[in-house]
ROKESE-512894 format. One record per atom (N, C-alpha, C): residue in three letters; atom name; x, z, y. Coordinates in nm, 2 decimals. Atoms other than C-alpha are relative to their C-alpha. Example, Ala and Ser with C-alpha at 12.3 -4.5 7.8 and 13.67 -1.06 7.14 Angstrom:
# residues 2
code=Ala site=N X=0.09 Z=0.00 Y=-0.12 .
code=Ala site=CA X=1.23 Z=0.78 Y=-0.45 .
code=Ala site=C X=0.09 Z=0.00 Y=0.12 .
code=Ser site=N X=-0.09 Z=0.00 Y=-0.11 .
code=Ser site=CA X=1.37 Z=0.71 Y=-0.11 .
code=Ser site=C X=-0.08 Z=0.08 Y=0.11 .
//
This chain:
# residues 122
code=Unk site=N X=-0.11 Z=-0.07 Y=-0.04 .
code=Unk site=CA X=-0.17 Z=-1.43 Y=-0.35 .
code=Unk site=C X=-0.02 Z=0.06 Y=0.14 .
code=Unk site=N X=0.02 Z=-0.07 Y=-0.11 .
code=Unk site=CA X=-0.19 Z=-1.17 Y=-0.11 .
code=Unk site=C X=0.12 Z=0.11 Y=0.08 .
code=Unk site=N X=-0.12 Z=-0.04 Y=-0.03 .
code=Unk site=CA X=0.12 Z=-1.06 Y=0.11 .
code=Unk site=C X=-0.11 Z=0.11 Y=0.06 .
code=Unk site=N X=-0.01 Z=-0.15 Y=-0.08 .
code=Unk site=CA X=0.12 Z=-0.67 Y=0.29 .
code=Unk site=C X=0.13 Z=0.03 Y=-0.04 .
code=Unk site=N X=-0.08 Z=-0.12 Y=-0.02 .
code=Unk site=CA X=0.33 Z=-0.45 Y=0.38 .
code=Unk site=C X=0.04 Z=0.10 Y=-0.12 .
code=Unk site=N X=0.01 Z=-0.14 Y=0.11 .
code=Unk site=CA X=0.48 Z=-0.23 Y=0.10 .
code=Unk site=C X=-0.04 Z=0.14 Y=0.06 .
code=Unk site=N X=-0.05 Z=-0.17 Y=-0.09 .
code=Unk site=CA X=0.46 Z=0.15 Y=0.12 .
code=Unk site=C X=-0.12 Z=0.04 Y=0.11 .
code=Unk site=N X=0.05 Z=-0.03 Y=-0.10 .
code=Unk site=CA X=0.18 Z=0.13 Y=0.36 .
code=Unk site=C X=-0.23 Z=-0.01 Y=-0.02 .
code=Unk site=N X=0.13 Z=0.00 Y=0.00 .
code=Unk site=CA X=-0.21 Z=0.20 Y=0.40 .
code=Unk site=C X=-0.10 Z=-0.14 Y=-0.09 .
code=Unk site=N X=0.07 Z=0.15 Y=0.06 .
code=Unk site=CA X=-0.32 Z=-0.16 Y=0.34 .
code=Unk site=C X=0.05 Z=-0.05 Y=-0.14 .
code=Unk site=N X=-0.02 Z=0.04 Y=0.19 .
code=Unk site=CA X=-0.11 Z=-0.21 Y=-0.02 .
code=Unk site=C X=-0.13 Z=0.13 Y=-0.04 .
code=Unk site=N X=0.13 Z=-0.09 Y=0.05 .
code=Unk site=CA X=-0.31 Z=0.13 Y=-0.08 .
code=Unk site=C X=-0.13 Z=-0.05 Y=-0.02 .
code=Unk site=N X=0.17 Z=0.01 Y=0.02 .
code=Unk site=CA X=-0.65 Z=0.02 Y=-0.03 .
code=Unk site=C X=0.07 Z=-0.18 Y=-0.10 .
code=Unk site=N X=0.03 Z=0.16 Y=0.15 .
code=Unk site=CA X=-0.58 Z=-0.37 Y=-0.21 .
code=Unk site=C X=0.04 Z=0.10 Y=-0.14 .
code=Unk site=N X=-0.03 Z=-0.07 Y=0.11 .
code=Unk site=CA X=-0.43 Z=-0.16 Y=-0.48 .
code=Unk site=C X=-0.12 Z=0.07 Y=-0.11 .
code=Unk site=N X=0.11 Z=-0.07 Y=0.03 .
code=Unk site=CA X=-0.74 Z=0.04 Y=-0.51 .
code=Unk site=C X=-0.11 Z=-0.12 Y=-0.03 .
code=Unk site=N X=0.05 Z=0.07 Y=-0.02 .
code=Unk site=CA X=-0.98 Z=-0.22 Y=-0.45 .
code=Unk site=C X=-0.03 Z=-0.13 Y=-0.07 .
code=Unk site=N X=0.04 Z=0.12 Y=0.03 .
code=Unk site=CA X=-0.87 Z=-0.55 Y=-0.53 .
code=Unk site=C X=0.14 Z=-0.03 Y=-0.10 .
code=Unk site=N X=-0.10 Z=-0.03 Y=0.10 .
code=Unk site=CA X=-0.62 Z=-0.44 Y=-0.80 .
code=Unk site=C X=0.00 Z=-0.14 Y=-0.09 .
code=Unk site=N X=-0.03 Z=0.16 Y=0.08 .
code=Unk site=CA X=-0.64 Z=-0.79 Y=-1.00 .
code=Unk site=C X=0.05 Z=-0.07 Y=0.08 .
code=Unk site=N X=-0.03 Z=0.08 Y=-0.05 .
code=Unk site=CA X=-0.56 Z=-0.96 Y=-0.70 .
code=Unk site=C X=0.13 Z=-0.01 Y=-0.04 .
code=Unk site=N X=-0.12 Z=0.06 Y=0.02 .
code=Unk site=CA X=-0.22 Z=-1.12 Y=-0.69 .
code=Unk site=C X=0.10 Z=0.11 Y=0.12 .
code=Unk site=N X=-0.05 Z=-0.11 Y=-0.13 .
code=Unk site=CA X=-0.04 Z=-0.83 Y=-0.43 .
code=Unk site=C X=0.12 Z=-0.01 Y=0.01 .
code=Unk site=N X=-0.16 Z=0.02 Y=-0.01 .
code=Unk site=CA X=0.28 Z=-0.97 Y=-0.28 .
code=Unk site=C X=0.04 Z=0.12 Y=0.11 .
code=Unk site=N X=-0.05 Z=-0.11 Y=-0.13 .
code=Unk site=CA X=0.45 Z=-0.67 Y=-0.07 .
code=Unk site=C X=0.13 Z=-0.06 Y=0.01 .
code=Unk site=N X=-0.10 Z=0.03 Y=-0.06 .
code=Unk site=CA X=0.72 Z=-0.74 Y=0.18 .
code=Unk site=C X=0.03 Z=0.12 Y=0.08 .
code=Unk site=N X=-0.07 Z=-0.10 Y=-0.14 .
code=Unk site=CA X=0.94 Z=-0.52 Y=0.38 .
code=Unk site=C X=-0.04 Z=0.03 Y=0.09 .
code=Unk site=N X=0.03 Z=-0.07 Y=-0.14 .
code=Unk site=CA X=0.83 Z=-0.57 Y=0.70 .
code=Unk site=C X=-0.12 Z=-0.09 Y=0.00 .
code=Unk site=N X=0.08 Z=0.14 Y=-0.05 .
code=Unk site=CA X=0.54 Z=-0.77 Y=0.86 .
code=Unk site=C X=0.01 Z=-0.13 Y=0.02 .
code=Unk site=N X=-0.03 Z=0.11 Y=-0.04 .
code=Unk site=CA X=0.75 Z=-1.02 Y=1.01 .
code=Unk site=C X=0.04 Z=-0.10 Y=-0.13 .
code=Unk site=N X=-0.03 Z=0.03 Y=0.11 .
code=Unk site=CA X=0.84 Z=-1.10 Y=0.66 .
code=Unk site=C X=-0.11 Z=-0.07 Y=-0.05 .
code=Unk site=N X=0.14 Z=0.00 Y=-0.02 .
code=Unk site=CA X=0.48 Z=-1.09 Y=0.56 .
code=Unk site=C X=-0.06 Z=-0.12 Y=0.05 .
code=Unk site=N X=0.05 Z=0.08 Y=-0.09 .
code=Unk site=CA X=0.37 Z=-1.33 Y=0.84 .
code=Unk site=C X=0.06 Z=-0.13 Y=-0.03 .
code=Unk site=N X=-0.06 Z=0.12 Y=0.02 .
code=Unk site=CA X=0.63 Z=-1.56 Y=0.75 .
code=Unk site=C X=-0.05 Z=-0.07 Y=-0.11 .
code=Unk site=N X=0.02 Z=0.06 Y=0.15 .
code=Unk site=CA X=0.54 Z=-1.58 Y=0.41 .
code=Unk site=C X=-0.11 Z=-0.05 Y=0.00 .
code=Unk site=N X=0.12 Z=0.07 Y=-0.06 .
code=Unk site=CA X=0.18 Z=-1.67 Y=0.53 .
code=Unk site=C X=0.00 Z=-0.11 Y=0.03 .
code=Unk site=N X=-0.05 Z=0.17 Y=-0.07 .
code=Unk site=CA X=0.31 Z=-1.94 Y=0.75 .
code=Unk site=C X=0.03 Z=-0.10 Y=-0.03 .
code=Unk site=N X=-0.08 Z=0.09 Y=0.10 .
code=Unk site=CA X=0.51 Z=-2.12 Y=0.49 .
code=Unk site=C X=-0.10 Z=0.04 Y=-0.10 .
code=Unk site=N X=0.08 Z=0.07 Y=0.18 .
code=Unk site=CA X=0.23 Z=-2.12 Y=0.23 .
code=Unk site=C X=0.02 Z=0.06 Y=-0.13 .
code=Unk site=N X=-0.03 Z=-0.09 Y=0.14 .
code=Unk site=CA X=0.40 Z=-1.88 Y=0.00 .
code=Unk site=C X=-0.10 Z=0.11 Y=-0.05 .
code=Unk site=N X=0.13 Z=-0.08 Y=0.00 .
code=Unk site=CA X=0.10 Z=-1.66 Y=0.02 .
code=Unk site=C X=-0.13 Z=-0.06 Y=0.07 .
code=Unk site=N X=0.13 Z=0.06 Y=-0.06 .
code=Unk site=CA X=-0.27 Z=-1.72 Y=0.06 .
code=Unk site=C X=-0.06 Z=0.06 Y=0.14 .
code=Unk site=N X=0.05 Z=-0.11 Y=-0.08 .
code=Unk site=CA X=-0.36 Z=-1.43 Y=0.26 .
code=Unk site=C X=0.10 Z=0.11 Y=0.07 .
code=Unk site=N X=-0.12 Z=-0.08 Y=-0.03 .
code=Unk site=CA X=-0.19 Z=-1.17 Y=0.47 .
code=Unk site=C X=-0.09 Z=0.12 Y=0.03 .
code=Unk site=N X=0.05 Z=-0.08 Y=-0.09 .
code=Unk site=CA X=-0.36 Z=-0.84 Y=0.50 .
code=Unk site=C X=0.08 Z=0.14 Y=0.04 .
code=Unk site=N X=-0.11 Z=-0.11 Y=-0.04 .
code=Unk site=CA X=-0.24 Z=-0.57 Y=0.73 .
code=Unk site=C X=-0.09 Z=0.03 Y=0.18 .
code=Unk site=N X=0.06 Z=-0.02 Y=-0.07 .
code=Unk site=CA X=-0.33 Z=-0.47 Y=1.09 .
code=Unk site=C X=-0.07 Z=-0.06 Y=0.12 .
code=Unk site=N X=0.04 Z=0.13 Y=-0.07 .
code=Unk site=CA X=-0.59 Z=-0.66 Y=1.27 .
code=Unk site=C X=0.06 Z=-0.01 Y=0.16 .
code=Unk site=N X=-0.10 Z=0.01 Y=-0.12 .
code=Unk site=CA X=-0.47 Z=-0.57 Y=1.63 .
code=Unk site=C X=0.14 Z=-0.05 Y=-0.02 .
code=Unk site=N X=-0.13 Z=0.01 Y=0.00 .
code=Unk site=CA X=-0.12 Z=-0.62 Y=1.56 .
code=Unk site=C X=-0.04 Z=-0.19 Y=-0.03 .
code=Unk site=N X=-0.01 Z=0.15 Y=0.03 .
code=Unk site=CA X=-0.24 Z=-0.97 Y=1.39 .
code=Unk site=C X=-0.06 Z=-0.06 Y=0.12 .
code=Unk site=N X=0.06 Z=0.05 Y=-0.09 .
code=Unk site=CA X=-0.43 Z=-1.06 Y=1.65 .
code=Unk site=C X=0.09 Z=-0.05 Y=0.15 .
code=Unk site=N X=-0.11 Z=0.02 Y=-0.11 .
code=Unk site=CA X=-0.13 Z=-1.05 Y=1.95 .
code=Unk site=C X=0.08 Z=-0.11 Y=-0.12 .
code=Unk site=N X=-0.06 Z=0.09 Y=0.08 .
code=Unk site=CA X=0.05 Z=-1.27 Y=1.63 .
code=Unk site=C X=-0.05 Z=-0.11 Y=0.05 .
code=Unk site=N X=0.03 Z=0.15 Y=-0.01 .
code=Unk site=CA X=-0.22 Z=-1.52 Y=1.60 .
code=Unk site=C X=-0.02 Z=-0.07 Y=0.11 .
code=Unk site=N X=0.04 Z=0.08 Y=-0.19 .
code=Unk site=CA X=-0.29 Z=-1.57 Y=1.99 .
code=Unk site=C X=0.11 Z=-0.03 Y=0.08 .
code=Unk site=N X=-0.10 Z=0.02 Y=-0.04 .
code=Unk site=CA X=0.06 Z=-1.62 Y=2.03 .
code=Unk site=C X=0.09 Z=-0.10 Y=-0.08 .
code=Unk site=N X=-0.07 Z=0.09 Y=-0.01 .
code=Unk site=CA X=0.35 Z=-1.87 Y=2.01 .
code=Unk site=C X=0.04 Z=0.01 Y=-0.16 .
code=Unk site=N X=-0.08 Z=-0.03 Y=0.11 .
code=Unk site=CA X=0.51 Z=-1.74 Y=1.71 .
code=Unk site=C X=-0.08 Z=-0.01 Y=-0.16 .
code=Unk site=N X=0.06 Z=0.07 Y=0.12 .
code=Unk site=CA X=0.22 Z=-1.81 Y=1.47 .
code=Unk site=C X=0.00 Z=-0.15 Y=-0.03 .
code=Unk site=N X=-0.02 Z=0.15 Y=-0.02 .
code=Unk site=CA X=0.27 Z=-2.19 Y=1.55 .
code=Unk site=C X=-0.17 Z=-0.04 Y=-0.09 .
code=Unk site=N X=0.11 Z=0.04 Y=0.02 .
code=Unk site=CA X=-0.13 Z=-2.19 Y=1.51 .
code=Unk site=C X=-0.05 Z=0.01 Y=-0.16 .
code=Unk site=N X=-0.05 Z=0.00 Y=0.17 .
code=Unk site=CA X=-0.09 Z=-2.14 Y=1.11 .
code=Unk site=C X=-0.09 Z=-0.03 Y=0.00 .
code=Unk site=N X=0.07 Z=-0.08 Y=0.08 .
code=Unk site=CA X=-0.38 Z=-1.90 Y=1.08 .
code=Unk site=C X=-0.11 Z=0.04 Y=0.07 .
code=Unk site=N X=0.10 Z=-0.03 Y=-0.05 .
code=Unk site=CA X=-0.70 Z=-1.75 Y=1.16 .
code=Unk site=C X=-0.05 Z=0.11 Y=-0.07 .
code=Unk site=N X=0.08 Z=-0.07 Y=0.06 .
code=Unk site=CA X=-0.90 Z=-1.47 Y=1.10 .
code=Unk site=C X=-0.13 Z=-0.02 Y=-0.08 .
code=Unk site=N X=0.14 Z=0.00 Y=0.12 .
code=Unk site=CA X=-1.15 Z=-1.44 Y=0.79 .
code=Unk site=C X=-0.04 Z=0.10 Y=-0.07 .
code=Unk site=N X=0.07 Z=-0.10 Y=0.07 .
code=Unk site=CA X=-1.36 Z=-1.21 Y=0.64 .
code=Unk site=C X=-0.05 Z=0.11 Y=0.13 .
code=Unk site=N X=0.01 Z=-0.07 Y=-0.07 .
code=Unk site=CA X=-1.46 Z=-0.90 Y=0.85 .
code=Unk site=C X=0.08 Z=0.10 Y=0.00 .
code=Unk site=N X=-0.14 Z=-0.12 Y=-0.02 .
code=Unk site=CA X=-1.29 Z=-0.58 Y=0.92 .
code=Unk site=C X=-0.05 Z=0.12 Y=-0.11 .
code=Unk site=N X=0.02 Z=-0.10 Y=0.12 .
code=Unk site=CA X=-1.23 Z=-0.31 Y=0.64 .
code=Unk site=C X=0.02 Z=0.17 Y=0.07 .
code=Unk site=N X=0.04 Z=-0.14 Y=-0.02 .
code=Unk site=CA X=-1.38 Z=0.06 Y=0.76 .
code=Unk site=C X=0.05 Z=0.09 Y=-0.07 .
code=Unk site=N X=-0.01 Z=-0.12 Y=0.15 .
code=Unk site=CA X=-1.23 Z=0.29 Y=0.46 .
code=Unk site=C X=0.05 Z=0.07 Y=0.09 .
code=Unk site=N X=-0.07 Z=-0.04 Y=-0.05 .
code=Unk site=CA X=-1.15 Z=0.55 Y=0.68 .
code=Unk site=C X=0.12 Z=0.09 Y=-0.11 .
code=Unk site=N X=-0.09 Z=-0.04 Y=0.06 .
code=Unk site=CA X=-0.98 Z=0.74 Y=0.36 .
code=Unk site=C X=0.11 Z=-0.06 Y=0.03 .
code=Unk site=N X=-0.16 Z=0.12 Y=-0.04 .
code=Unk site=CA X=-0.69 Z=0.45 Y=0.41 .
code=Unk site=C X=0.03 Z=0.00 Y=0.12 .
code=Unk site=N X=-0.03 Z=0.03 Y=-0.14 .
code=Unk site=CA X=-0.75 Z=0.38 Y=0.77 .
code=Unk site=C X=-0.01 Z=0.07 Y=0.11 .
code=Unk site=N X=0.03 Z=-0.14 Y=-0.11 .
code=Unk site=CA X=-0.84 Z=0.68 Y=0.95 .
code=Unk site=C X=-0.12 Z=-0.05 Y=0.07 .
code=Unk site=N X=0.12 Z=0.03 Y=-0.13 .
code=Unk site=CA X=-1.12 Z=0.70 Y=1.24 .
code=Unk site=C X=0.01 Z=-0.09 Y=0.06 .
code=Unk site=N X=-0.03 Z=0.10 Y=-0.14 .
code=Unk site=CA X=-0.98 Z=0.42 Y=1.46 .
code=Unk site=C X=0.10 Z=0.07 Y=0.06 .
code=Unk site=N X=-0.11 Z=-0.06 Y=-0.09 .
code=Unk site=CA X=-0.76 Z=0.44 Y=1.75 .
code=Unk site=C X=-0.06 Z=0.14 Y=0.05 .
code=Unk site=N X=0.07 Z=-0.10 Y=-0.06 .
code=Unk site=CA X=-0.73 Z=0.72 Y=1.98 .
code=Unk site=C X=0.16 Z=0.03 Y=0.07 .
code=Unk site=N X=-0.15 Z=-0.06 Y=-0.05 .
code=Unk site=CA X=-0.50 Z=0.86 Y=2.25 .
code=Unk site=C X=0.00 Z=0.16 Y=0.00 .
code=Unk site=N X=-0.02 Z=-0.12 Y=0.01 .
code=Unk site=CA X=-0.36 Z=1.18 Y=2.18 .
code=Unk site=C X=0.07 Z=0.07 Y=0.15 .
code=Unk site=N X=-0.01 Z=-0.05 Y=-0.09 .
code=Unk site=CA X=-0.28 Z=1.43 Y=2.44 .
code=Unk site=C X=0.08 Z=0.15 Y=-0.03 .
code=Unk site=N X=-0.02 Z=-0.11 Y=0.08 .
code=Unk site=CA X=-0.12 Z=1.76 Y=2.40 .
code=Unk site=C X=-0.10 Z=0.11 Y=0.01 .
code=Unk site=N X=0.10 Z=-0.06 Y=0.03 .
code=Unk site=CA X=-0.35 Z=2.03 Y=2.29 .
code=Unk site=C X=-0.01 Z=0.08 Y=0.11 .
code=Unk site=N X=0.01 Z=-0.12 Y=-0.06 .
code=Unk site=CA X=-0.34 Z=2.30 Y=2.56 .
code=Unk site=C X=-0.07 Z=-0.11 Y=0.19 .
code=Unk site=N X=0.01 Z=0.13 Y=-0.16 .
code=Unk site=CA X=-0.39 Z=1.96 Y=2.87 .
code=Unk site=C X=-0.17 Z=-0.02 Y=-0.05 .
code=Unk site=N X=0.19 Z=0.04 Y=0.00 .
code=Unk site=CA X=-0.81 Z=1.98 Y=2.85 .
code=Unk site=C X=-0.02 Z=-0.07 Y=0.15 .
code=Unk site=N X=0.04 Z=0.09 Y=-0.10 .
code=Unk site=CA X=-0.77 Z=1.83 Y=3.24 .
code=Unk site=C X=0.05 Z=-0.15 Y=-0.04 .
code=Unk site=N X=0.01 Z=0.12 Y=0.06 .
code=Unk site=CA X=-0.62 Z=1.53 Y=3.08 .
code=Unk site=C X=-0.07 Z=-0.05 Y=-0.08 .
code=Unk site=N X=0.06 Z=0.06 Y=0.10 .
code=Unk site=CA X=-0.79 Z=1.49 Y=2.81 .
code=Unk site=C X=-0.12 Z=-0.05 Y=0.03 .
code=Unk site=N X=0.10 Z=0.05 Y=-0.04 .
code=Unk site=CA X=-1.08 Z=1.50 Y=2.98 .
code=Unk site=C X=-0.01 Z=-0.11 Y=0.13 .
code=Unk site=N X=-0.03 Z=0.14 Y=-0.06 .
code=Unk site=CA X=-0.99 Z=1.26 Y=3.27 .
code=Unk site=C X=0.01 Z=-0.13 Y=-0.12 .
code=Unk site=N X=0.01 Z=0.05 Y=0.04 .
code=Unk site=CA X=-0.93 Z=1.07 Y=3.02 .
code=Unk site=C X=-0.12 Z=-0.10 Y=-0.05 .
code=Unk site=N X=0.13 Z=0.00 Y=0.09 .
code=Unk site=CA X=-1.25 Z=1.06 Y=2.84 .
code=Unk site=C X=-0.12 Z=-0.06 Y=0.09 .
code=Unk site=N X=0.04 Z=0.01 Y=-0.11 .
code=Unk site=CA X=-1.39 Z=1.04 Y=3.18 .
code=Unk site=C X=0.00 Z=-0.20 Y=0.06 .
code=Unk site=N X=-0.05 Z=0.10 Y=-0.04 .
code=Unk site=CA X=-1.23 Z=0.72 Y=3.27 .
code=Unk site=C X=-0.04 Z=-0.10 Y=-0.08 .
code=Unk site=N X=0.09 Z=0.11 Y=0.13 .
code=Unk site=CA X=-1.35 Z=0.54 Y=2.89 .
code=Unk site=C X=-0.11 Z=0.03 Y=0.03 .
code=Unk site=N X=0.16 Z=0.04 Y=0.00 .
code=Unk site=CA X=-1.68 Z=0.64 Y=2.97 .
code=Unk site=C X=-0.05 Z=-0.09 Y=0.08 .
code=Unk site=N X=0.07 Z=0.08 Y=-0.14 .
code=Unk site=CA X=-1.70 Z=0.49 Y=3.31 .
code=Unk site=C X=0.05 Z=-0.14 Y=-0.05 .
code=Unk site=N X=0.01 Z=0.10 Y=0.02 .
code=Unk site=CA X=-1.54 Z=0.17 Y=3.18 .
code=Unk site=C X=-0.09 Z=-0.07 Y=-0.16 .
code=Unk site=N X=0.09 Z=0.04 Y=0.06 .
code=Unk site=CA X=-1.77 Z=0.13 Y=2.91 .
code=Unk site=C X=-0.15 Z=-0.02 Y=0.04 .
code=Unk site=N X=0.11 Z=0.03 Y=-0.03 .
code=Unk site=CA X=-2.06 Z=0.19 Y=3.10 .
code=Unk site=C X=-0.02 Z=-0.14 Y=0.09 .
code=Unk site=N X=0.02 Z=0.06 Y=-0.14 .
code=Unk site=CA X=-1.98 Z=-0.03 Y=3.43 .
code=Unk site=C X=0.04 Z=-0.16 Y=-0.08 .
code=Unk site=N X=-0.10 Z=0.16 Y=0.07 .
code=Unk site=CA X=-1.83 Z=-0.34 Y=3.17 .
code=Unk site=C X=0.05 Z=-0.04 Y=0.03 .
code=Unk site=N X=-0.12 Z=0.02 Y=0.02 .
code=Unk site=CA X=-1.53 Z=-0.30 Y=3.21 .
code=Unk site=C X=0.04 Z=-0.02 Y=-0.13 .
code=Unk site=N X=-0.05 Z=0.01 Y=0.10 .
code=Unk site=CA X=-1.41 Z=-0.23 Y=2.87 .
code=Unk site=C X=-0.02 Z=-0.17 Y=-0.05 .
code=Unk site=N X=0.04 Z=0.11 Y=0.07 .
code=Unk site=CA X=-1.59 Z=-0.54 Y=2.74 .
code=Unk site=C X=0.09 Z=-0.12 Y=0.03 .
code=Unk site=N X=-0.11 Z=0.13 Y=-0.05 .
code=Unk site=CA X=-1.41 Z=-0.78 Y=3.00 .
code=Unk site=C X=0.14 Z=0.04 Y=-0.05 .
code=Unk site=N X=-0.10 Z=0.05 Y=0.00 .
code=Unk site=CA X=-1.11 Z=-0.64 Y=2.97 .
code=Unk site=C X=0.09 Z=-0.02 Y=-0.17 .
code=Unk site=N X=-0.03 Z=0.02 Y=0.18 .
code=Unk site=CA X=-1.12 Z=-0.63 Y=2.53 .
code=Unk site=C X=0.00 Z=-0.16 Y=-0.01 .
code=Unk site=N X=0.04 Z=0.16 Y=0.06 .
code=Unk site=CA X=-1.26 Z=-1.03 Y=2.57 .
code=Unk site=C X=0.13 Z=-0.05 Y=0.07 .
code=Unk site=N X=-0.11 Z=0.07 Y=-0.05 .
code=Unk site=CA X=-0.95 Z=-1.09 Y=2.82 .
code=Unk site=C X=0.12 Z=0.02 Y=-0.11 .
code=Unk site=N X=-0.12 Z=-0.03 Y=0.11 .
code=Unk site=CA X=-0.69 Z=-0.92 Y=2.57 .
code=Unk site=C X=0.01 Z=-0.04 Y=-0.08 .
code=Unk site=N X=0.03 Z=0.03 Y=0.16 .
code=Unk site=CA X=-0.85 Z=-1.01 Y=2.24 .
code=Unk site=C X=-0.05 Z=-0.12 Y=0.02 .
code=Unk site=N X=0.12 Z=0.13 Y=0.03 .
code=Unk site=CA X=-1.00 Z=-1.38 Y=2.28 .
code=Unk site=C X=-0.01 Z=0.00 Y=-0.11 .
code=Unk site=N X=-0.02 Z=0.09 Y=0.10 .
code=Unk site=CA X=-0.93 Z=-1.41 Y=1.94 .
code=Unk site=C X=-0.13 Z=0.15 Y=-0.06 .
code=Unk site=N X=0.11 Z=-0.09 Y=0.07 .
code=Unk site=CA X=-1.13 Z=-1.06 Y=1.87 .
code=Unk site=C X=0.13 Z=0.06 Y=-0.14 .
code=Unk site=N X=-0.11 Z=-0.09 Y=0.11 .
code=Unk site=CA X=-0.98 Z=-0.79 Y=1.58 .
code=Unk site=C X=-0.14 Z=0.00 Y=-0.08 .
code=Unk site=N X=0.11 Z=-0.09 Y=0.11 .
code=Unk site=CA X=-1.35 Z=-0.70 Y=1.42 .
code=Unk site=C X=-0.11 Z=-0.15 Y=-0.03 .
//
């Protein structure tokens, strides 16, 4: 049994994919999570960032953990993140772009992904 989200990206791809599975959709996430928590479902998939602030926090009361690895289909899931900017602002955008390069080069990003994420999304 596998809780998600109705209506949304992630029932798409199980649907596609792992169509025999058992696909419980719920309303919201918090619904979702809950139904994880309490054992009424095996599995909960949906978005790993978002799960990730869940399971490193209070409100998963330690249930769960992450398993398997992370699912790429950009058809379902698009490119990854990304900050948008409005089209005509190229000095933002590129400060921007400017400022992820230098913290990826100098390792920053890394510290401050391992400080945010201990638990990791990928």
């Amino acid at each position: 049994r596998v809780a998600v989200v109705g209506g949304t990206a992630h029932e798409a791809f199980l649907q596609a994919f792992y169509s025999e599975s058992d696909i419980v959709p719920y309303e919201t996430l918090p619904e979702a999570r809950d139904a994880l928590r309490s054992d009424t479902v095996d599995l909960l998939f949906a978005d790993a960032l978002t799960l990730s602030f869940w399971l490193n926090g209070t409100a998963s009361e330690a249930c769960c953990v992450f398993r398997g690895g992370p699912f790429h289909e950009s058809y379902f899931f698009g490119e990854g993140m990304a900050v948008a900017v409005a089209r005509d602002d190229d000095r933002l955008r590129q400060a921007i772009d400017a400022a992820l390069w230098e913290l990826q080069n100098d390792g920053s990003y890394l510290e401050i992904f391992v400080r945010s994420f201990p638990l990791g999304f990928y």
